[in-house]
C-alpha positions in Angstrom: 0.0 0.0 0.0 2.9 1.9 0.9 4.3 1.8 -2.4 1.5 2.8 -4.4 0.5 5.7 -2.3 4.7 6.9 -3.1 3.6 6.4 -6.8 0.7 8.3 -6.7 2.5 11.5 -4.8 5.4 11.6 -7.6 2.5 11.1 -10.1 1.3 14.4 -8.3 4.2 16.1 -7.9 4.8 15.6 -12.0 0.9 17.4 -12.6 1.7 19.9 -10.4 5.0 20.8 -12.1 3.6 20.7 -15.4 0.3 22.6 -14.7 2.1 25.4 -13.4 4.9 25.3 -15.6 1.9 26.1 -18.1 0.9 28.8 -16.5 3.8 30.7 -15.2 6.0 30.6 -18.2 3.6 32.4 -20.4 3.5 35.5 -17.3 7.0 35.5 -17.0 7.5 35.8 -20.8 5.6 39.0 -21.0 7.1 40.1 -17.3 10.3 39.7 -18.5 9.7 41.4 -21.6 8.2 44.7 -20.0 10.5 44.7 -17.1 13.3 44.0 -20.2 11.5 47.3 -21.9 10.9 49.6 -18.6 14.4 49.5 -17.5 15.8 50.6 -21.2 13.6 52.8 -20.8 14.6 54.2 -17.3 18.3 53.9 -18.8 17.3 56.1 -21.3 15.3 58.7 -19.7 18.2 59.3 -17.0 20.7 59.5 -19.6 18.4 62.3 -21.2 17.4 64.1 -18.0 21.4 64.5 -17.0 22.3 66.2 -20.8 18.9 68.4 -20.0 19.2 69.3 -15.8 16.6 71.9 -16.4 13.8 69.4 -17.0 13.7 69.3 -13.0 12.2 72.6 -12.9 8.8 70.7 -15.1 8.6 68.3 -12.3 5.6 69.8 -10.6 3.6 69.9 -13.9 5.2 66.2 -14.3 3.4 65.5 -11.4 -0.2 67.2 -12.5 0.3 64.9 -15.4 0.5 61.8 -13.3 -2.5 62.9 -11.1 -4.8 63.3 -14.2 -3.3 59.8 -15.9 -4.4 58.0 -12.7 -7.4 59.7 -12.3 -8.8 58.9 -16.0 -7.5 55.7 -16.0 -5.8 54.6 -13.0 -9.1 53.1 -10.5 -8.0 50.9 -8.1 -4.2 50.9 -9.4 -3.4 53.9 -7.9 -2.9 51.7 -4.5 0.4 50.0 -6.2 1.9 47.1 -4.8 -0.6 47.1 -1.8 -3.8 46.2 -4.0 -1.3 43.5 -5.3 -0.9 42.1 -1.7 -4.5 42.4 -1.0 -5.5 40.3 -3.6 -2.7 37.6 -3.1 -4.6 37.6 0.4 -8.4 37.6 -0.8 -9.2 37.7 -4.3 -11.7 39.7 -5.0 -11.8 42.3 -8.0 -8.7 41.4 -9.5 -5.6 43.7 -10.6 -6.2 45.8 -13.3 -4.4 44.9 -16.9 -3.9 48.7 -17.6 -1.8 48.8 -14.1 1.5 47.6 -16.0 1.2 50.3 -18.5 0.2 53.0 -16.5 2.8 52.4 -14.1 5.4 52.1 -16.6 4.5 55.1 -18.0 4.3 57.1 -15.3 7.3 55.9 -13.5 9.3 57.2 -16.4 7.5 60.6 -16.3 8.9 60.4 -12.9 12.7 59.8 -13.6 12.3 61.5 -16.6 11.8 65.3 -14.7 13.6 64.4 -11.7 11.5 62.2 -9.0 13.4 60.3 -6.7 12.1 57.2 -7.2 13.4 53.2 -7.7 11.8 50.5 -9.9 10.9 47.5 -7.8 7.4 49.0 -7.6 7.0 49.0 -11.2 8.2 45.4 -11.7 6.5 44.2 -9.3 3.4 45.7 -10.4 4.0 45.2 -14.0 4.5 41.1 -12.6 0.8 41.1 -10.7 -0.8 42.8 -13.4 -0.2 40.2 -15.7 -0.5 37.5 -14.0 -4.0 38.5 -12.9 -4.2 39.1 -16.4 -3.6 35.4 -17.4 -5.3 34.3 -14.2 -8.5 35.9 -15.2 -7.8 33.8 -19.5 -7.0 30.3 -17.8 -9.8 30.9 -15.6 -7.9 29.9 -12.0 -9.4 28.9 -8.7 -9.3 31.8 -5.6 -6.2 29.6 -4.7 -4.5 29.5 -7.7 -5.1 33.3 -8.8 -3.4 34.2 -5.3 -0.2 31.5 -6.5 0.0 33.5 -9.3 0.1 37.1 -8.1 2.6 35.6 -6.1 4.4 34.3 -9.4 3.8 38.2 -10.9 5.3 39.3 -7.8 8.5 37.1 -8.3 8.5 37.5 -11.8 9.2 41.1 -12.0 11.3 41.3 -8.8 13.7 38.7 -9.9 13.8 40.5 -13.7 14.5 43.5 -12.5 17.2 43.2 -10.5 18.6 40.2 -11.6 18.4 38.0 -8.5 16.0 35.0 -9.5 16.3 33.4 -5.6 16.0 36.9 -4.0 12.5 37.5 -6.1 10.8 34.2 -5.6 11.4 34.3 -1.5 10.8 37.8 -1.6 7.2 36.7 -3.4 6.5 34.3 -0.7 8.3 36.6 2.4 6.9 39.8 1.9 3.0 38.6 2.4 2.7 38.3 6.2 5.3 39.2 9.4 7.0 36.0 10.4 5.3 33.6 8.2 6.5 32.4 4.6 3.7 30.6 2.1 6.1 27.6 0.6 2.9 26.0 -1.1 3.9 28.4 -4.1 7.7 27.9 -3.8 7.6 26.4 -7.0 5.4 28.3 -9.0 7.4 31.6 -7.6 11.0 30.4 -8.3 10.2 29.1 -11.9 8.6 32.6 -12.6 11.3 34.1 -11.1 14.2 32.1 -12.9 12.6 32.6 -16.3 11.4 36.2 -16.0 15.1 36.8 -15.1 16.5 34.9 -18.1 14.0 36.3 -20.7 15.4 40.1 -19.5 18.8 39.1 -19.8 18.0 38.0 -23.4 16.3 41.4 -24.5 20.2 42.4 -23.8 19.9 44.2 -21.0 22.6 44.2 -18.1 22.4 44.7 -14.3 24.9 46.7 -12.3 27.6 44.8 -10.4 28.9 45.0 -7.2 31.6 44.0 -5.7 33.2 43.9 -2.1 36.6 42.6 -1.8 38.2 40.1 0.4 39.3 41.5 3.5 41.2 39.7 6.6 38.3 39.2 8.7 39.9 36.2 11.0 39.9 36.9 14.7 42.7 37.9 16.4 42.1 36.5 19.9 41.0 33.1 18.7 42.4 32.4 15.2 40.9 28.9 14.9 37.6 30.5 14.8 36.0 32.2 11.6 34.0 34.7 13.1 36.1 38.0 13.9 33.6 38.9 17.1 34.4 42.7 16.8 33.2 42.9 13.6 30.4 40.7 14.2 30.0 43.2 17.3 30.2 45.8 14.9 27.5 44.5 12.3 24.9 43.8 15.2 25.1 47.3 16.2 25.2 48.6 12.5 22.0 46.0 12.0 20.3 48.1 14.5 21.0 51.1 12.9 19.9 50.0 9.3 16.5 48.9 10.9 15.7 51.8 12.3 16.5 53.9 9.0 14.2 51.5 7.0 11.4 52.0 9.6 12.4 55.7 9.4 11.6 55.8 6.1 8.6 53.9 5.7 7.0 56.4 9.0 8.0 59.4 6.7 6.5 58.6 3.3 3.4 57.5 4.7 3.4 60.7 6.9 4.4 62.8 4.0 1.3 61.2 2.2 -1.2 61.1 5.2 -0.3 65.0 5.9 -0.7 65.7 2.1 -4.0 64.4 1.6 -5.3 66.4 4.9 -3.8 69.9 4.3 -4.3 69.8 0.2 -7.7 70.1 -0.7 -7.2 70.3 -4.3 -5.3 66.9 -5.1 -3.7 67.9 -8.1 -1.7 70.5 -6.2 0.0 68.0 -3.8 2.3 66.7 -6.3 3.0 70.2 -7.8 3.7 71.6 -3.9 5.7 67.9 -3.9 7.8 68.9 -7.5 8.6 72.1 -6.0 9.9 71.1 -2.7 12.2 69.1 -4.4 13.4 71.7 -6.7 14.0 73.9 -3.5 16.2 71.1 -2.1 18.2 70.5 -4.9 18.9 73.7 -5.1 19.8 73.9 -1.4 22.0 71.0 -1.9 23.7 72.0 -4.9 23.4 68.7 -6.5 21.2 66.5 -8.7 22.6 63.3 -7.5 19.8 62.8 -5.0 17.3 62.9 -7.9 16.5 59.6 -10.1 17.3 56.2 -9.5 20.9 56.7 -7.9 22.6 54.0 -9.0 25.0 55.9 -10.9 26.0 59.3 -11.3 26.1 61.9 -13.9 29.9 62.5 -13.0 32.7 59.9 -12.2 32.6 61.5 -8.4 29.2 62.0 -7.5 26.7 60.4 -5.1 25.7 57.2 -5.7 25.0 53.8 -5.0 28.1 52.5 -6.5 30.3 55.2 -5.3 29.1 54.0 -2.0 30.9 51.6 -2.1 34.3 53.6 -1.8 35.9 55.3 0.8 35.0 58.9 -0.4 31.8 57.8 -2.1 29.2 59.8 -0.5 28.8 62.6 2.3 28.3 61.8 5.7 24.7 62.9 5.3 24.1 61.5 2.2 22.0 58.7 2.9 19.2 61.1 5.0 18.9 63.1 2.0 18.2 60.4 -0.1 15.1 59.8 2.3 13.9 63.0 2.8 13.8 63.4 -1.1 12.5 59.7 -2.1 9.9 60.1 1.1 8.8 63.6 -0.8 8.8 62.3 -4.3 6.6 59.3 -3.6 4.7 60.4 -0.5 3.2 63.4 -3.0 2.1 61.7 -6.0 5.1 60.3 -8.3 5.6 57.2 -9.1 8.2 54.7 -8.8 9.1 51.8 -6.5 10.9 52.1 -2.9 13.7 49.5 -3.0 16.1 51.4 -4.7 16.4 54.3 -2.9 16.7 52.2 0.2 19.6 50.5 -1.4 21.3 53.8 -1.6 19.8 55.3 1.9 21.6 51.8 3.6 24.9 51.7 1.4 25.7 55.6 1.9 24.7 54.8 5.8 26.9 51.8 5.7 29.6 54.0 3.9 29.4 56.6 6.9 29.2 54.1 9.6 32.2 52.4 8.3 34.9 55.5 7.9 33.2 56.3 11.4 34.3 52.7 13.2 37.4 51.7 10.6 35.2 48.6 9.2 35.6 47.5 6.0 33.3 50.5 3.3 32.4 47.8 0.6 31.3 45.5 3.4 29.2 48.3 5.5 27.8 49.2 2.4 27.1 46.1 0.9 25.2 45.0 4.4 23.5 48.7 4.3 22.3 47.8 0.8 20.7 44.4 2.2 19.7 45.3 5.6 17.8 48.7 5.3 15.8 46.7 2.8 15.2 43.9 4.8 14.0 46.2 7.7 11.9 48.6 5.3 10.4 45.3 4.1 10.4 42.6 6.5 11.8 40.2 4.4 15.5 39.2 5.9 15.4 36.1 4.4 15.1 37.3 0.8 17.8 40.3 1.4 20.6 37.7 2.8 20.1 35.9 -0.4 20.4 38.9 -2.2 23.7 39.7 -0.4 24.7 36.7 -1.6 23.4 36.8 -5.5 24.5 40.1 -5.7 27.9 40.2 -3.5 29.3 36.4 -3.7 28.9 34.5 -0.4 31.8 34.5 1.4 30.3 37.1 4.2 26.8 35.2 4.3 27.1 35.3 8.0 27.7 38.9 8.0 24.7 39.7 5.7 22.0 37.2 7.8 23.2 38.9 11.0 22.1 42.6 9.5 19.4 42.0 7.8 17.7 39.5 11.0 18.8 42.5 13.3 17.3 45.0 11.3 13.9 43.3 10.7 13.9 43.2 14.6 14.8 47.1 14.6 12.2 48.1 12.4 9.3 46.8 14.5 6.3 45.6 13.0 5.7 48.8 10.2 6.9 49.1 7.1 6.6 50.6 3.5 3.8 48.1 2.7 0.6 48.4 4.5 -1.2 45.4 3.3 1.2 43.3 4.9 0.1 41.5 7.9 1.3 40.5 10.8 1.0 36.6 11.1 3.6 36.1 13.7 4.3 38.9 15.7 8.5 40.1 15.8 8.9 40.0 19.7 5.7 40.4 22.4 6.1 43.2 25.0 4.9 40.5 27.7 7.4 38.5 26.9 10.0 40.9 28.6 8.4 41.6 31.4 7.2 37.8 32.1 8.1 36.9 35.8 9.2 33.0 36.5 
């Protein structure tokens, strides 16, 4: 009996595989495609906006445009990658097809006049759009439509950065506080993989990063592999990359919550939004704050991957990179949050390293990680993205910040529709008496 019942699960196994192989390959063809399109887009549109600085100073009207585009066509998509989560919880209505477009759109109208803004929200939303598309063609279950949102999810978070593992736990991780759904582990890392390849073939090319070897072996006991002052040193930098991801998730929904209340007229809050971030550019005296910061306009300016050298980035750097990605997208604009935390925890990481003598790459690359991780609540997925982007030989190093950081950023974050299934700590449990 025992034998035939082992038959019958593999037989299983082989109609699951197939059935969703079916289904996910077709989403993560078109995801790949779009995400494939978008960033050569993006690439395009900063290249433009650095020959042509004054196109900040349209940025408010920018912004009127992206109210009216929303308005006329936008419905329920204007809630972003929450409605996505939502409906990976309880289908109900459905994501809309015209999400993807309008998104793509108007993240580039964004980047295009000078929003500070990243592009994980557009892939992501790009990824749930169609796969609710194809959901609503193959005519899924409830269950099924929510595996494939998933599947968007992971599709256009592994395209679009170029981590297929990262976006397929990311899928599964970002859904609920402390509790990760592996009954769509396969669906989400085919997706993922394929979506990822299918980019790569349109010809486009992700940035690399690199942080070097460094002698990391401890000095008091050298048959160990852990250095303890640097670990020592990454716990309490954990704590601080936590606490700037929470930081910024409390200020771009405050920026957004005071908006709404003190603007009557919406279409004035991104033009009052355009022009506060002309007024700080202008205090700043530089544009490198603006776009998607991975690079700069010149060899020596403010980025991500200047972060990851010794003089890369001001000691302040990463705060104004909140304040103006907190402005851009709490008033209106358009764009996804993960980017800009990746350069608000690797110019941190920068500063916290010439502050302590630690290694810069290293802060920065664990910066990069963790302040995602604790903006997100996903450690898992940002220690596999230290390792898919960075190599693994500090994998130790990259769990430790991100797990502290997700502790540090207590139970908010940049996505409201994410629950809380297993709370991060209980305050009883500190105070509980044997």
């Amino acid at each position: 009996m025992g034998k035939f019942k082992f038959i019958s699960d593999q037989l299983f196994v082989i109609r699951y595989l197939a059935k969703w192989a079916a289904i996910v390959i077709p989403v993560a063809l078109v995801t790949g495609s779009l995400v494939a399109l978008f960033l050569w887009l993006l690439d395009l549109v900063t290249q433009f906006r650095w020959q042509h600085e004054w196109l900040l100073y349209l940025l408010p009207l920018a912004g009127v445009l992206i109210h009216f585009l929303y308005k006329q066509w936008g419905k329920s998509s204007e809630a972003g990658n929450n409605l996505i989560i939502d409906e990976i919880h309880e289908p109900s209505v459905g994501v809309p097809a015209g999400m993807a477009p309008l998104i793509l759109v108007t993240t580039i109208i964004t980047h295009l006049f000078g929003g500070s803004a990243g592009r994980e929200g557009t892939a992501v939303q790009i990824g749930g759009s169609m796969a609710s598309l194809f959901g609503k063609w193959f005519g899924l279950s409830r269950e099924d439509v929510s595996t494939i949102l998933m599947s968007g999810v992971a599709a256009g978070f592994g395209a679009v950065f170029g981590t297929p593992v990262t976006g397929a736990i990311f899928a599964l991780e970002v859904l609920s506080i402390g509790r990760i759904k592996y009954d769509a582990l396969i669906p989400c890392i085919a997706a993922s993989v394929f979506a990822d390849a299918v980019c790569s073939a349109w010809g486009i090319h992700h940035t690399h990063y690199e942080i070097l070897s460094h002698q990391l072996g401890n000095p008091i006991f050298p048959s160990l592999h852990v250095n303890f002052l640097l670990l020592v040193a990454v716990i309490l930098a954990g704590a601080l990359f936590g606490l700037a991801g929470s930081l910024f998730a409390f200020t771009t929904h405050k920026i957004k919550e005071f908006a709404n209340k003190l603007i009557e007229i919406k279409w004035l809050i991104p033009v009052v939004g355009g022009a506060i971030i002309i007024v700080l550019t202008t205090l700043v005296g530089t544009q490198d704050y603006l776009g998607i910061g991975v690079t700069s306009q010149h060899n020596g300016g403010i980025s991500i991957v200047n972060a990851f050298h010794a003089q890369g980035v001001g000691a302040c750097s990463w705060a104004l990179k909140l304040v103006f990605t907190a402005v851009t997208l709490g008033m209106g604009f358009k764009g996804g949050e993960v980017t800009p935390l990746f350069f608000i925890g690797a110019a941190l990481g920068n500063t916290i390293a010439a502050l302590t003598g630690m290694p810069v790459d290293l802060f920065a690359g664990l910066g990069f990680i963790a302040v995602f991780a604790g903006a997100t609540n996903t450690p898992l997925a940002c220690t596999l993205m230290g390792i898919e982007l960075f190599g693994g030989e500090y994998t130790l190093y990259y769990a430790v910040a991100c797990f502290t950081a997700y502790y540090f950023s207590g139970h908010s974050g940049i996505y409201k529709a994410q629950k809380i299934a297993v709370p991060k700590f209980k305050m009883s449990d500190l105070f509980r008496s044997e």
